[in-house]
N, C-alpha and C positions, 0 to 999 in steps of 0.2 A: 559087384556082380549082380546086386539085386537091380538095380538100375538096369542093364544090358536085359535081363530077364523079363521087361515090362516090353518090348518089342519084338514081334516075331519077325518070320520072315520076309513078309510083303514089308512090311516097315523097314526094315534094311535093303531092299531092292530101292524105295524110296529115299533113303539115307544116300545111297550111291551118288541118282541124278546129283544132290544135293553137294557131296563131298565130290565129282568130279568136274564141280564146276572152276575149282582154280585150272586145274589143269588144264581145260578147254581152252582158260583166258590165256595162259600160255602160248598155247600151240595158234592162237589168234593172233597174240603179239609177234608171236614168229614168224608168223606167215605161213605157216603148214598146211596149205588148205587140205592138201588128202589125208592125213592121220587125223585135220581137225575132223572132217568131216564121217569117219570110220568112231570116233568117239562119242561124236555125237550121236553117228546111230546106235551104236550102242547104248546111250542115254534112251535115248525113244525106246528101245526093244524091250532095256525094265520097263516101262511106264505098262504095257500092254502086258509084261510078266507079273509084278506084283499082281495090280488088277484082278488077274485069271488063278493065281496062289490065292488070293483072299476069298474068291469066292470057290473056289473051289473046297478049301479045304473051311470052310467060312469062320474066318477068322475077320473079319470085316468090322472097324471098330471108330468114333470119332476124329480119334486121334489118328489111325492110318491113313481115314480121309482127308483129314488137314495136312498129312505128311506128305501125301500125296498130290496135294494139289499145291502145294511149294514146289516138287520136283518140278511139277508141268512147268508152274510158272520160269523156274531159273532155266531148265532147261528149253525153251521156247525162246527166252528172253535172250539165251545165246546163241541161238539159233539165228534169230532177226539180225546179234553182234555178225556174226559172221556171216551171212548175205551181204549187209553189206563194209564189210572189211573185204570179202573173196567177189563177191559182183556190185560193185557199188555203183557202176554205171546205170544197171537194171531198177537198183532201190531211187537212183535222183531218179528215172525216166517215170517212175511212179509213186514218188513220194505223196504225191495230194491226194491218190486213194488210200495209200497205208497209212496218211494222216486220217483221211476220214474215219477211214475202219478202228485206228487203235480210239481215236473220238469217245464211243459208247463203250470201250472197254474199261478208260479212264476212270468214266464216270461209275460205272457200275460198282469198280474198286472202293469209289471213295466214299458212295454208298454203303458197302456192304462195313466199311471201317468204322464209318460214324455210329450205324445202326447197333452193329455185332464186335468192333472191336475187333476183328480180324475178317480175312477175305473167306469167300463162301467158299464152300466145297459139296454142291447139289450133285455132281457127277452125274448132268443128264445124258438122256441119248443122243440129243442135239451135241453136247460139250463134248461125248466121248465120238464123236463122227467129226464134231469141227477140229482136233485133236490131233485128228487120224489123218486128216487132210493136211493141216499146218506142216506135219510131222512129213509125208509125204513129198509135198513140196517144196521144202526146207531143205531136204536132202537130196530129192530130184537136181534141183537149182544147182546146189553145191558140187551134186556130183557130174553132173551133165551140161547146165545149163538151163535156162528159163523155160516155162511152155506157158504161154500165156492162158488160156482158158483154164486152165488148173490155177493158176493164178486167181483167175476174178471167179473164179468158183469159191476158191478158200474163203475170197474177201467176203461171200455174200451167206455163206454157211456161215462164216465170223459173226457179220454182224446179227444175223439172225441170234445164234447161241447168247449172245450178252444179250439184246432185248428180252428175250427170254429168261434171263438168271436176274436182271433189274423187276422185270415182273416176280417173279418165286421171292425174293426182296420183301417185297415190297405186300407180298402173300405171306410170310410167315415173321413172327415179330421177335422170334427165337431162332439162334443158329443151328438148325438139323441137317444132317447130311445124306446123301441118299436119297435124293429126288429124282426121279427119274423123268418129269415133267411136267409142264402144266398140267395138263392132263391126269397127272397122277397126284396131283399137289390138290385139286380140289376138291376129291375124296380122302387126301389123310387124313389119319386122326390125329395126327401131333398136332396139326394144325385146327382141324375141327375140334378137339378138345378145347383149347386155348380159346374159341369161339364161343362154347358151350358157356365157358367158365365167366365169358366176359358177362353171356346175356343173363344168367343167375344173379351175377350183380347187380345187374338194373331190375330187376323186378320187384 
């Protein structure tokens, strides 16, 4: 019980995306595309619910932020599964932009693993707007079919969000969460401390 006690609620909203990801792979294996796609929004709907539970009631914590940026990721990542398993026509017709785009994502990942040993979780305004889009057009796609300028909109909020999180990288040499951007990254103190400390050294 003490275990289950060390997570609140936004952390179980994160838990969810995370444990209904078999079941997605399921109803993909099946070929369900309408119940896949009613579950998956539902996966997006926590991502936007935890979120507004943490800071609302601000219980906002490391560990919810790493929790939380697992969900994104598996639930994104079956997202893309099911584009193209349910439109796969549309994923070959543009594979050499979604290769470009995922390109700097890759790398950013393999960044952030080397440096910090696990993937970042800065939860910018960039990241939480490119998010919003993916999620968006994920679902549009799934449920309707393609629109293309929402399409290369995603791609280019995409790629901007990782240039920007390889930058914050590459600005803090410790894993902090809660960046809201560069912009905000060059007056913190987490990181200007860690500045302060270096230049004491050398004098």
């Amino acid at each position: 019980m003490s275990l289950f006690k060390k997570f609140n609620i936004a952390d179980w909203f994160s838990f969810y995306r995370i444990a209904a990801a078999p079941l997605l792979l399921i109803l993909l294996w099946l070929g369900n595309r309408e119940i896949f796609t009613w579950f998956l929004f539902i996966s997006y709907s926590t991502d936007a619910i935890d979120g507004m539970i943490a800071r609302k009631l601000k219980i906002t914590s490391s560990r919810g932020s790493q929790l939380d940026s697992i969900g994104d990721q598996i639930t994104f990542t079956i997202g893309l599964l099911g584009c193209y398993v349910f439109e796969t026509a549309f994923i070959k017709e543009n594979l050499i932009i979604i290769i470009i785009a995922f390109c700097p994502y890759i790398i950013q990942m393999l960044i952030a693993l080397k440096k910090y040993g696990k993937t970042t979780a800065f939860h910018t305004y960039l990241a939480k707007s490119s998010a919003i889009i993916q999620g968006i057009f994920i679902l549009w796609l799934l449920f309707f079919g393609p629109v293309y300028w929402m399409f290369y909109f995603m791609i280019i909020i995409g790629i901007l969000e990782t240039i920007e999180e390889i930058t914050l990288i590459f600005m803090y040499d410790n894993w902090v969460a809660g960046v809201k951007g560069i912009y905000w990254a060059i007056n913190d103190k987490r990181r200007l401390k860690k500045e302060k400390m270096e230049e004491g050294k050398n004098i």
